[in-house]
N, CA, C and O atoms as a Tinker XYZ file with bonds, in Angstrom:
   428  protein
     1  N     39.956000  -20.250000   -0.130000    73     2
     2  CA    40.534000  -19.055000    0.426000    64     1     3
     3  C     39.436000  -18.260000    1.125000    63     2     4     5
     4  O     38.352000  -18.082000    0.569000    81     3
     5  N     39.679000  -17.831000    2.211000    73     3     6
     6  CA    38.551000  -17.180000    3.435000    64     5     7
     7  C     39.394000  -15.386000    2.680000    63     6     8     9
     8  O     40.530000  -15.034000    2.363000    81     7
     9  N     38.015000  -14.743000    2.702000    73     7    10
    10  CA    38.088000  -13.640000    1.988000    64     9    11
    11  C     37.421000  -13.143000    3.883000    63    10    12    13
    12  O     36.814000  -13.917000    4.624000    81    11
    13  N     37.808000  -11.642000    4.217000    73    11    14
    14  CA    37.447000  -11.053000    5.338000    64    13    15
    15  C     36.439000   -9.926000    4.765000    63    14    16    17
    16  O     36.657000   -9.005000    3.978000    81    15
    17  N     34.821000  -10.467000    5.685000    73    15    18
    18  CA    33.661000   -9.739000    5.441000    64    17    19
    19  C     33.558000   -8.360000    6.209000    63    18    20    21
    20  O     33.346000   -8.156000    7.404000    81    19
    21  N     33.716000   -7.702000    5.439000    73    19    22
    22  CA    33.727000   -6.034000    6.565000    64    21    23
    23  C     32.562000   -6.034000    6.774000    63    22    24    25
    24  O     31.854000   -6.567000    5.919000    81    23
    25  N     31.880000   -5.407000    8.052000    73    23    26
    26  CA    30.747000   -5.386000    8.842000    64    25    27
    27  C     30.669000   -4.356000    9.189000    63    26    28    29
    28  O     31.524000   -3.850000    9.915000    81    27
    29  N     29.199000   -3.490000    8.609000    73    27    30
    30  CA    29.464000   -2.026000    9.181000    64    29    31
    31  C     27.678000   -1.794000    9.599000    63    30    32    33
    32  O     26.714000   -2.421000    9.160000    81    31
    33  N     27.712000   -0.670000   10.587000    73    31    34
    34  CA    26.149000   -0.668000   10.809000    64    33    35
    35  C     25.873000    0.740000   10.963000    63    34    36    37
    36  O     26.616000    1.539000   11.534000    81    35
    37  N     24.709000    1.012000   10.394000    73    35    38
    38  CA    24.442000    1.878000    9.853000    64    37    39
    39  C     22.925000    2.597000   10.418000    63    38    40    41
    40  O     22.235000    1.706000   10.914000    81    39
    41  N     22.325000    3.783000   10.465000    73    39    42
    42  CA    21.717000    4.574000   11.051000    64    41    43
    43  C     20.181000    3.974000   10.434000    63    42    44    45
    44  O     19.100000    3.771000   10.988000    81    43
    45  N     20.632000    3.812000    9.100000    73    43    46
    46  CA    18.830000    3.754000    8.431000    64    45    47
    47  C     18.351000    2.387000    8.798000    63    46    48    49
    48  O     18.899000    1.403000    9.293000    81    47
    49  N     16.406000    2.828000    8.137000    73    47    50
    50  CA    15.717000    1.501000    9.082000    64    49    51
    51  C     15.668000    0.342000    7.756000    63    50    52    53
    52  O     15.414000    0.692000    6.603000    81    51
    53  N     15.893000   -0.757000    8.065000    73    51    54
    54  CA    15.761000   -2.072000    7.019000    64    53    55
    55  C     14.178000   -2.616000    7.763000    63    54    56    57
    56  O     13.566000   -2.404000    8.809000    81    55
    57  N     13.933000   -3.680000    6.118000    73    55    58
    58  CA    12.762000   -4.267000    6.072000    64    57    59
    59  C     12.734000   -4.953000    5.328000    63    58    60    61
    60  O     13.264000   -4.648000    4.260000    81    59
    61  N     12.122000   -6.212000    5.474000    73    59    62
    62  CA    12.200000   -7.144000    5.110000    64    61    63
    63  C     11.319000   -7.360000    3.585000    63    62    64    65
    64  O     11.106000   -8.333000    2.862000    81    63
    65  N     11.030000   -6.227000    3.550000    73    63    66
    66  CA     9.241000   -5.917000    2.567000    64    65    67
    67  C     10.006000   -4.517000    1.515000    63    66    68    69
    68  O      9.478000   -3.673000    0.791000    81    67
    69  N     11.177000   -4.746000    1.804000    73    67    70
    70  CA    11.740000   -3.054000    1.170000    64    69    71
    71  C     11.915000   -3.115000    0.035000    63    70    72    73
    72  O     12.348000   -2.120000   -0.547000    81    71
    73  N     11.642000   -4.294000   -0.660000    73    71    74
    74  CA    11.522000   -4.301000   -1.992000    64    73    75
    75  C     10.436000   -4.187000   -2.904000    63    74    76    77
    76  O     10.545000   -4.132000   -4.129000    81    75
    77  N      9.199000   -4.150000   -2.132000    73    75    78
    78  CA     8.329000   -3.138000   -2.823000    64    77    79
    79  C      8.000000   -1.863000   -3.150000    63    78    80    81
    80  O      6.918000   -1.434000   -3.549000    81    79
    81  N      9.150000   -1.221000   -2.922000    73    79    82
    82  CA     9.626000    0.175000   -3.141000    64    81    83
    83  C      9.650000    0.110000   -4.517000    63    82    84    85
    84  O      9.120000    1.067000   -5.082000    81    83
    85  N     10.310000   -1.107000   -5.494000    73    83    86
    86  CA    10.345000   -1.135000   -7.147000    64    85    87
    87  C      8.293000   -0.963000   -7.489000    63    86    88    89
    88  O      7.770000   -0.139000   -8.238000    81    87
    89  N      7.710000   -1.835000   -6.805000    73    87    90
    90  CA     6.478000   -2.059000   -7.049000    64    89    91
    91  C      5.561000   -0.461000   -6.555000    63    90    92    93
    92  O      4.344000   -0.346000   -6.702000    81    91
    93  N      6.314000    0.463000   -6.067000    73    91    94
    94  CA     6.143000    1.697000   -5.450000    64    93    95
    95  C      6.091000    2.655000   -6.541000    63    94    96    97
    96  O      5.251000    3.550000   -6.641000    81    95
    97  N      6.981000    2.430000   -7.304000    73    95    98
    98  CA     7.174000    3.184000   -7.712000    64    97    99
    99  C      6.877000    3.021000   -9.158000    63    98   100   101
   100  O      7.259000    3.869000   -9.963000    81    99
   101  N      6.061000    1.730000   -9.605000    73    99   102
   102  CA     5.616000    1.842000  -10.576000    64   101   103
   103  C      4.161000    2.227000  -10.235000    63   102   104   105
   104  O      3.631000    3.034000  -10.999000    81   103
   105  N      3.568000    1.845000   -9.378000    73   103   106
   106  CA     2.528000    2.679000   -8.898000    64   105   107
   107  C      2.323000    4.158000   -9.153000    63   106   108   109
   108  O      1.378000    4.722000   -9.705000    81   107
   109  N      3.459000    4.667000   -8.608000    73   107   110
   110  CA     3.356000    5.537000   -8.665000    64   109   111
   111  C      3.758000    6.500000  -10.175000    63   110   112   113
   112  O      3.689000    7.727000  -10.108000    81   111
   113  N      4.073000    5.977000  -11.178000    73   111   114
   114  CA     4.337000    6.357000  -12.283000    64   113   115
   115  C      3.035000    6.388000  -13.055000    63   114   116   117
   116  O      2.735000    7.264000  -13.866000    81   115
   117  N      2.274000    5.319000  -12.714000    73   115   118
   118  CA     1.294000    5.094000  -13.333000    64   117   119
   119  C     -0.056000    6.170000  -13.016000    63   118   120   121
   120  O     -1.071000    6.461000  -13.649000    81   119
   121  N      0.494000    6.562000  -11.749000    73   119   122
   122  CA    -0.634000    7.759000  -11.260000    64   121   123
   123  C     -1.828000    7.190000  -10.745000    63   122   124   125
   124  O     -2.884000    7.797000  -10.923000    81   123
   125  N     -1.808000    5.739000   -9.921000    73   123   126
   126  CA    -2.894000    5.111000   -9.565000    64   125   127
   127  C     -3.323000    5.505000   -7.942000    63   126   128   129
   128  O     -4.351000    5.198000   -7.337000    81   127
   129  N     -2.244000    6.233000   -7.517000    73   127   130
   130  CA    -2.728000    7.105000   -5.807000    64   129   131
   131  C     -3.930000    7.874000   -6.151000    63   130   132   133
   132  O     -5.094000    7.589000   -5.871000    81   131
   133  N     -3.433000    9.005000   -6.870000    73   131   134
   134  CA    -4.733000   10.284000   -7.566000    64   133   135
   135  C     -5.668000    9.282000   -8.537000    63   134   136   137
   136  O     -6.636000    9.882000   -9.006000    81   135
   137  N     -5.594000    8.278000   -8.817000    73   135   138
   138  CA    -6.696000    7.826000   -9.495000    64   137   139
   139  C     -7.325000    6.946000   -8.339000    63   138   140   141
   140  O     -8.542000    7.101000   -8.243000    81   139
   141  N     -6.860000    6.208000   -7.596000    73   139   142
   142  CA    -7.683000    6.103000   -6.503000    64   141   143
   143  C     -8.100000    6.909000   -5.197000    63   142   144   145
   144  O     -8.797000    6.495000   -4.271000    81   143
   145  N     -7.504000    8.163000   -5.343000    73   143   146
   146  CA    -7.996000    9.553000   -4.431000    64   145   147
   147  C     -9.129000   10.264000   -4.889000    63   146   148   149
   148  O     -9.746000   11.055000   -4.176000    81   147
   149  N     -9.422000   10.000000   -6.076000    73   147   150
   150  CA   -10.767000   10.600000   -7.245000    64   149   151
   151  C    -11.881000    9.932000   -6.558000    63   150   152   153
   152  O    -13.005000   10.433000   -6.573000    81   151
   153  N    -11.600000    8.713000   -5.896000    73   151   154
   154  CA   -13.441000    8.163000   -5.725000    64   153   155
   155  C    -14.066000    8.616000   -4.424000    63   154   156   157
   156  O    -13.313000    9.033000   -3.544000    81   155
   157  N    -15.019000    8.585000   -4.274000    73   155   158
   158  CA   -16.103000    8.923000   -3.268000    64   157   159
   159  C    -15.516000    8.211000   -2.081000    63   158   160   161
   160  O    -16.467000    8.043000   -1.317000    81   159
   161  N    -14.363000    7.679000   -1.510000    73   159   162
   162  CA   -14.156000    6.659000   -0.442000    64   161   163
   163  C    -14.278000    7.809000    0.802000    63   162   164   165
   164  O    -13.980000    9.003000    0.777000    81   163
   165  N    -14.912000    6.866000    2.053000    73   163   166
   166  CA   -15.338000    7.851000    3.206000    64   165   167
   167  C    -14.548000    8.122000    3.682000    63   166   168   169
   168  O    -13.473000    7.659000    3.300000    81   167
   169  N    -14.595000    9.244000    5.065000    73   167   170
   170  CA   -13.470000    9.815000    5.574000    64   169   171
   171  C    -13.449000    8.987000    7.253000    63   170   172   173
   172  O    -14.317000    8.337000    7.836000    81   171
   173  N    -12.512000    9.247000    7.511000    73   171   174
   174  CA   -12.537000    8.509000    9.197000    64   173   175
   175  C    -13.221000    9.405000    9.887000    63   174   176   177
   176  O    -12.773000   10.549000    9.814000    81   175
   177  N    -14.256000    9.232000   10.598000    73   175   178
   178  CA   -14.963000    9.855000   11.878000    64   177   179
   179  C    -14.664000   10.365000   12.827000    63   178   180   181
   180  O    -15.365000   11.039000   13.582000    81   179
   181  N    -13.215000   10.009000   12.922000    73   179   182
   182  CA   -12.497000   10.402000   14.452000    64   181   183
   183  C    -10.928000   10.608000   13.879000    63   182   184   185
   184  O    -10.443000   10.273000   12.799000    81   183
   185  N    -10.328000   11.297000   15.038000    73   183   186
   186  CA    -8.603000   11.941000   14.626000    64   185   187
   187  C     -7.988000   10.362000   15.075000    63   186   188   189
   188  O     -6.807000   10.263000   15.405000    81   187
   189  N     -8.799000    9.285000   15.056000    73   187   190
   190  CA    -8.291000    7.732000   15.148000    64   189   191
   191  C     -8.222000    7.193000   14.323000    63   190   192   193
   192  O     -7.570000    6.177000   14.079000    81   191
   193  N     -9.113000    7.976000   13.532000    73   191   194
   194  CA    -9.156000    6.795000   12.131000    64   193   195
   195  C     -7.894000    6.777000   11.206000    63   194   196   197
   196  O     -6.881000    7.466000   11.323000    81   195
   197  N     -8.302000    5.450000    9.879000    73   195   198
   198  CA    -7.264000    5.731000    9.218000    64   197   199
   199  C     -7.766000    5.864000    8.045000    63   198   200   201
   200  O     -8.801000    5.315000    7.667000    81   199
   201  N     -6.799000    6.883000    7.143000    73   199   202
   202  CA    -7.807000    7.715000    6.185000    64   201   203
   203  C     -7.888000    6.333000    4.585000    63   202   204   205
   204  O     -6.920000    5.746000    4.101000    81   203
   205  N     -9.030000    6.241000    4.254000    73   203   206
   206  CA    -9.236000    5.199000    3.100000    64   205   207
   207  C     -8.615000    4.964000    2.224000    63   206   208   209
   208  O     -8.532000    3.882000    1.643000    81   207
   209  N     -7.980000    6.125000    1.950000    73   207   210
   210  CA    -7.025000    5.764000    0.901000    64   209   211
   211  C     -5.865000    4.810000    1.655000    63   210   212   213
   212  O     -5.292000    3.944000    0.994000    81   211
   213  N     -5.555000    5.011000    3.044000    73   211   214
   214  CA    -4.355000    4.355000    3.201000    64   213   215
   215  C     -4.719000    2.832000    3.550000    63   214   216   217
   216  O     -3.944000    1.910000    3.804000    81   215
   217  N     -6.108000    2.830000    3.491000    73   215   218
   218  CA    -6.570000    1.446000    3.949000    64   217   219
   219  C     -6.909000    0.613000    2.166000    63   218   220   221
   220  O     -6.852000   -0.544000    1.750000    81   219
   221  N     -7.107000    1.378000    1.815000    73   219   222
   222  CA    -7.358000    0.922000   -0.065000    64   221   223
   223  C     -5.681000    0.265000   -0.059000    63   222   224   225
   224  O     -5.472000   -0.922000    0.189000    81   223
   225  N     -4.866000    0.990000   -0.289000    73   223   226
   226  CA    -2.955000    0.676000   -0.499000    64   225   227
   227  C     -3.073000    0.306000    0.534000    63   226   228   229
   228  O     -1.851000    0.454000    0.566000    81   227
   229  N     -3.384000   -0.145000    1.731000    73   227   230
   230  CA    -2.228000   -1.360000    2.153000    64   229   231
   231  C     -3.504000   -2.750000    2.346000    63   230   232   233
   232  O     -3.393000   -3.712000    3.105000    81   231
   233  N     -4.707000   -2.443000    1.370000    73   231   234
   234  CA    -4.512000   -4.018000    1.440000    64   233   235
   235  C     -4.347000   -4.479000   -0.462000    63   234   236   237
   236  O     -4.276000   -5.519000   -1.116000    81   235
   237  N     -4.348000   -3.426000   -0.657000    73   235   238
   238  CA    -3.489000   -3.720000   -2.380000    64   237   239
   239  C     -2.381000   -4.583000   -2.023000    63   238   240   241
   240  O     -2.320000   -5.796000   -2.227000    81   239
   241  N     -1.309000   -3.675000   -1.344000    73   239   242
   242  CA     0.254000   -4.404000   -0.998000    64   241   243
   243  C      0.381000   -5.135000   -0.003000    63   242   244   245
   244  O      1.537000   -5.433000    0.294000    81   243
   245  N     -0.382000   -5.499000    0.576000    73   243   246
   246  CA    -0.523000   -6.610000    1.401000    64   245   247
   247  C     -0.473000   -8.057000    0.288000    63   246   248   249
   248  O      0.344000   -8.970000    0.166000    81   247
   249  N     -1.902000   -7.694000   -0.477000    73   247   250
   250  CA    -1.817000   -8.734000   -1.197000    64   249   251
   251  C     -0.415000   -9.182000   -2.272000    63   250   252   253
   252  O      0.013000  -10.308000   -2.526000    81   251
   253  N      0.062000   -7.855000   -2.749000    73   251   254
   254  CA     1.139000   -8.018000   -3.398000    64   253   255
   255  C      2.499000   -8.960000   -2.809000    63   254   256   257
   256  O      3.273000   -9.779000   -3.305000    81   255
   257  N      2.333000   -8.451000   -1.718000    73   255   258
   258  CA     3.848000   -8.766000   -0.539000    64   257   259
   259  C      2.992000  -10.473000   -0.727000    63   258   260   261
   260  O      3.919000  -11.272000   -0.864000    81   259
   261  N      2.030000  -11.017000   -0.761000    73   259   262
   262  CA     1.654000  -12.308000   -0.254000    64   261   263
   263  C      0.511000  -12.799000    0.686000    63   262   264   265
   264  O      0.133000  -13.945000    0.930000    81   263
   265  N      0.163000  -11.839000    1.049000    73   263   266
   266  CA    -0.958000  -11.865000    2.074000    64   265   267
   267  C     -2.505000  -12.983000    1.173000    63   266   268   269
   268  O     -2.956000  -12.921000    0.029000    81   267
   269  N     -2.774000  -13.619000    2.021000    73   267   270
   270  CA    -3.632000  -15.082000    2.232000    64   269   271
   271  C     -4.728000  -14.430000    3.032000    63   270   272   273
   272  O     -5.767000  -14.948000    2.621000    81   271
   273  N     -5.003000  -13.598000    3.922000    73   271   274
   274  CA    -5.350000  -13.311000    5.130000    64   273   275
   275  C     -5.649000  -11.905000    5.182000    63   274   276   277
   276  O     -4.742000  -11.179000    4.775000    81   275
   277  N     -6.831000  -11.274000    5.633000    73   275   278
   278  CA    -6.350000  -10.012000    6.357000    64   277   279
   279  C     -5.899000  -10.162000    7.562000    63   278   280   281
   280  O     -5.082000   -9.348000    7.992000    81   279
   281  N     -6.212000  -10.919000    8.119000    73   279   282
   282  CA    -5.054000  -10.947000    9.429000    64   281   283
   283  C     -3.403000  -10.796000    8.970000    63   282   284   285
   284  O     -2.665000  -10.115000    9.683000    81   283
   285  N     -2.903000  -11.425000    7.821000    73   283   286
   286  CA    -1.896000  -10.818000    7.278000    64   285   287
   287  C     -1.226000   -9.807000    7.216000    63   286   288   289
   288  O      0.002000   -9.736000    7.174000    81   287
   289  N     -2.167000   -8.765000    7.203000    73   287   290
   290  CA    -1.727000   -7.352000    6.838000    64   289   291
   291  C     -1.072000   -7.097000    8.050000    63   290   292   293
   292  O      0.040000   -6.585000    7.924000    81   291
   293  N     -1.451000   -7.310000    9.161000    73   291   294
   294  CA    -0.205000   -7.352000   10.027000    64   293   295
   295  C      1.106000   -7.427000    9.986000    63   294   296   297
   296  O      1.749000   -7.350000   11.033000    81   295
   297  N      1.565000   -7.548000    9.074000    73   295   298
   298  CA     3.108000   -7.758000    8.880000    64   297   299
   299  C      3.690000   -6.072000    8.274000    63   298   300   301
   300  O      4.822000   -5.596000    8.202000    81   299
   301  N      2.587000   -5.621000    7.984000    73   299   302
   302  CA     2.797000   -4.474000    7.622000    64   301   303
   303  C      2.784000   -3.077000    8.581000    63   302   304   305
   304  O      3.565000   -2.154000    8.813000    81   303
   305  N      1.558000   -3.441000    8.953000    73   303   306
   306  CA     1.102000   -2.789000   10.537000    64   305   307
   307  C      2.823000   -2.119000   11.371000    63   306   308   309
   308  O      3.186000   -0.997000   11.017000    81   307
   309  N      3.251000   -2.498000   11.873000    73   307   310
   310  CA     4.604000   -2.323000   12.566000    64   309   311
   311  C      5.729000   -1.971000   12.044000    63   310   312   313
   312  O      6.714000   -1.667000   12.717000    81   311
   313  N      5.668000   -1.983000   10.225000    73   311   314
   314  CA     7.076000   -1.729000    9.659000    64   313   315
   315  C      7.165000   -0.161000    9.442000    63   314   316   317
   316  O      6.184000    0.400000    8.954000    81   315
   317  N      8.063000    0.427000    9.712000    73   315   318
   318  CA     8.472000    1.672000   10.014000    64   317   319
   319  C      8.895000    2.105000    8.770000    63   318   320   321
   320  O      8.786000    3.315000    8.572000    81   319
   321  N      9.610000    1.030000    7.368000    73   319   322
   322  CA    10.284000    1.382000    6.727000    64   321   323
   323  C      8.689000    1.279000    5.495000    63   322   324   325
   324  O      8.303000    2.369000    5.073000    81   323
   325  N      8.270000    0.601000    5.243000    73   323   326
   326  CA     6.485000    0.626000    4.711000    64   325   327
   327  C      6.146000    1.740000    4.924000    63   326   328   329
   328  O      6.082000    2.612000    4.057000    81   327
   329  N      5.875000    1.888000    6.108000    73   327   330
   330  CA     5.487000    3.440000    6.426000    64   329   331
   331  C      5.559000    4.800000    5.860000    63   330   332   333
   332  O      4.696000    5.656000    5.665000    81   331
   333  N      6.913000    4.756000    5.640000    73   331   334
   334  CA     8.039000    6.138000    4.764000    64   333   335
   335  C      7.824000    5.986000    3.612000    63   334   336   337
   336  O      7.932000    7.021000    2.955000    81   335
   337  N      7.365000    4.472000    2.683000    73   335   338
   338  CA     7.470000    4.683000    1.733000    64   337   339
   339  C      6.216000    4.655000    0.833000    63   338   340   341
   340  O      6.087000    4.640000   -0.391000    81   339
   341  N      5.244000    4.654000    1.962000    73   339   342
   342  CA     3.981000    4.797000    1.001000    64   341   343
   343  C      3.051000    6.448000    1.961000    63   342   344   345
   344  O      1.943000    6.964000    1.819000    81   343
   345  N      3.978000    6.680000    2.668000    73   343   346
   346  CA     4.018000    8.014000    3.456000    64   345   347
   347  C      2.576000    8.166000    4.433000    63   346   348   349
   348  O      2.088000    9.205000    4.877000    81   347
   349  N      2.163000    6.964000    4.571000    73   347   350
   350  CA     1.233000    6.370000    5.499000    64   349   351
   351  C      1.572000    7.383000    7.057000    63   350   352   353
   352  O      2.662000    7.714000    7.523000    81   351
   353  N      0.102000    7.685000    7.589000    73   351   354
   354  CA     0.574000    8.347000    8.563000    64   353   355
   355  C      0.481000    7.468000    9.765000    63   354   356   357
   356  O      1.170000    7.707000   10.757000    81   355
   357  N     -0.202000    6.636000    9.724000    73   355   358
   358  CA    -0.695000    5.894000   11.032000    64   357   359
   359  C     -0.307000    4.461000   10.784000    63   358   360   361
   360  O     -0.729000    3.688000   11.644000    81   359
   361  N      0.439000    3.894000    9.754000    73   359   362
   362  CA     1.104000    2.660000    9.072000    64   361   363
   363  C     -0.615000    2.004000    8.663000    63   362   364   365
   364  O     -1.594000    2.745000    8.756000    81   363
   365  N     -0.711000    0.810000    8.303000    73   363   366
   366  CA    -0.875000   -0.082000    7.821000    64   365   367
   367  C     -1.870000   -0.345000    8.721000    63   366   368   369
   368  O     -1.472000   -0.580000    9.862000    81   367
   369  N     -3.722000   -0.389000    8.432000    73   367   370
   370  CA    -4.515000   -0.852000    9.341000    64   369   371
   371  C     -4.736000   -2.144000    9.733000    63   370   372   373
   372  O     -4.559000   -3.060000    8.930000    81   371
   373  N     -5.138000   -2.367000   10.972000    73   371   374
   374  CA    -5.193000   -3.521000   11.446000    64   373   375
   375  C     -6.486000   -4.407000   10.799000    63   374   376   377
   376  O     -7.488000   -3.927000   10.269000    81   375
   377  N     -6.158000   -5.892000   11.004000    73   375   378
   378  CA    -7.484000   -6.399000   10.246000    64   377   379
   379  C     -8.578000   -6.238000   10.005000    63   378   380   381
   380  O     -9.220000   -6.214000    8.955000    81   379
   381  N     -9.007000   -6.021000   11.855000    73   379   382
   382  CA    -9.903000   -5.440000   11.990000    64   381   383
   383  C    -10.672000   -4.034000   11.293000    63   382   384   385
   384  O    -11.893000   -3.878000   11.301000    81   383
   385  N     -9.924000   -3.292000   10.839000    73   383   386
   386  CA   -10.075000   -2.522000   10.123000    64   385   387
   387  C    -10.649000   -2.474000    9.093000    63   386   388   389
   388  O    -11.551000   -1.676000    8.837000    81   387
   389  N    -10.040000   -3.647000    8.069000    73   387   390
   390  CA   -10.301000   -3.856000    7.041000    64   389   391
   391  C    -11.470000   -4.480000    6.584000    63   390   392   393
   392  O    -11.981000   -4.183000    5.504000    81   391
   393  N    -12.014000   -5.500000    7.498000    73   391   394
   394  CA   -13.030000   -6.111000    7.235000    64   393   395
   395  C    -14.402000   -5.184000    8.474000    63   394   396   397
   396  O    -15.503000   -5.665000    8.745000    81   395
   397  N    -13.887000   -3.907000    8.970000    73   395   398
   398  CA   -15.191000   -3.169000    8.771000    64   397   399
   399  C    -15.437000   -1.813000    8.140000    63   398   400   401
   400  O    -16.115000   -0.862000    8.527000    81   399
   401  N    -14.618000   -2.014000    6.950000    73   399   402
   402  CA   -14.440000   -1.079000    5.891000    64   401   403
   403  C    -15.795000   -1.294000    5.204000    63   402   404   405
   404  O    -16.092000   -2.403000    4.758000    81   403
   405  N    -17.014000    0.269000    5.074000    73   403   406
   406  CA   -18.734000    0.076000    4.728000    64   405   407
   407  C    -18.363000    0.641000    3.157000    63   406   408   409
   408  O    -17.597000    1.604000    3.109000    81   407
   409  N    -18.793000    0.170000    2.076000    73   407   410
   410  CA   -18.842000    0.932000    0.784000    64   409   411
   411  C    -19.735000    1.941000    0.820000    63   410   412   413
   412  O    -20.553000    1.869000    1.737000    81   411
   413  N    -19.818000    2.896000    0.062000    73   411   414
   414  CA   -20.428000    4.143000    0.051000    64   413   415
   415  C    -20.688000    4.329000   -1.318000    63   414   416   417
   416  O    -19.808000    4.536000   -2.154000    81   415
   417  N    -22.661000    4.211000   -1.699000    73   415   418
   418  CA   -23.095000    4.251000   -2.868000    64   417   419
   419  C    -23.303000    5.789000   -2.879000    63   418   420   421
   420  O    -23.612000    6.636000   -2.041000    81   419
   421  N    -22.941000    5.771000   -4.439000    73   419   422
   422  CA   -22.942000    7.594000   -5.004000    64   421   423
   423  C    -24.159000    7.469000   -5.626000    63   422   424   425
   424  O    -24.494000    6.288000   -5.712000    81   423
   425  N    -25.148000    8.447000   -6.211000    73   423   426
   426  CA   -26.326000    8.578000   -6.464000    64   425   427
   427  C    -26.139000    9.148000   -8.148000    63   426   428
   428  O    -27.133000    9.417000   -8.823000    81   427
């Protein structure tokens, strides 16, 4: 028996990655943003940069989502709905980014 699929479309943004919103939000229960906002990580140099903390979380959840690669993290880079939910202002840095991320010794 053929059952009729109602089809409706709708305003909000989908993603394919939107299910790390569960993994979001245990993060965030756990209070590991402000515990990784506590360390000495540097600031961007320019109103281009992207600020460390958001480069710390997205290659955390990069790796989470599956990422092999920092070229990977690209998949993140462009998602609009990632974006909103880790309230990223500039989304998800590019590889490049990541691998010229300098550590900064405290004294």
């Amino acid at each position: 028996m053929l059952r009729k699929l109602l089809i409706e479309f709708t305003g909000k943004k989908i993603s394919p990655w939107g299910g790390i919103h569960l993994f979001k939000s245990v993060y965030d229960m756990l209070g590991l943003h402000e515990f990784l906002g506590g360390f000495p990580l540097p600031q961007p140099g320019s109103n281009r940069g992207v600020d460390s903390l958001d480069i710390v979380e997205a290659f955390l959840f990069s790796v989470v989502l599956g990422s092999q690669r920092l070229a990977h993290n690209g998949m993140l880079r462009s998602d609009e709905v990632i974006r909103d939910i880790f309230n990223w202002k500039k989304g998800a840095p590019s590889a490049s980014t990541l691998t010229q991320v300098s550590v900064v010794k405290s004294n």
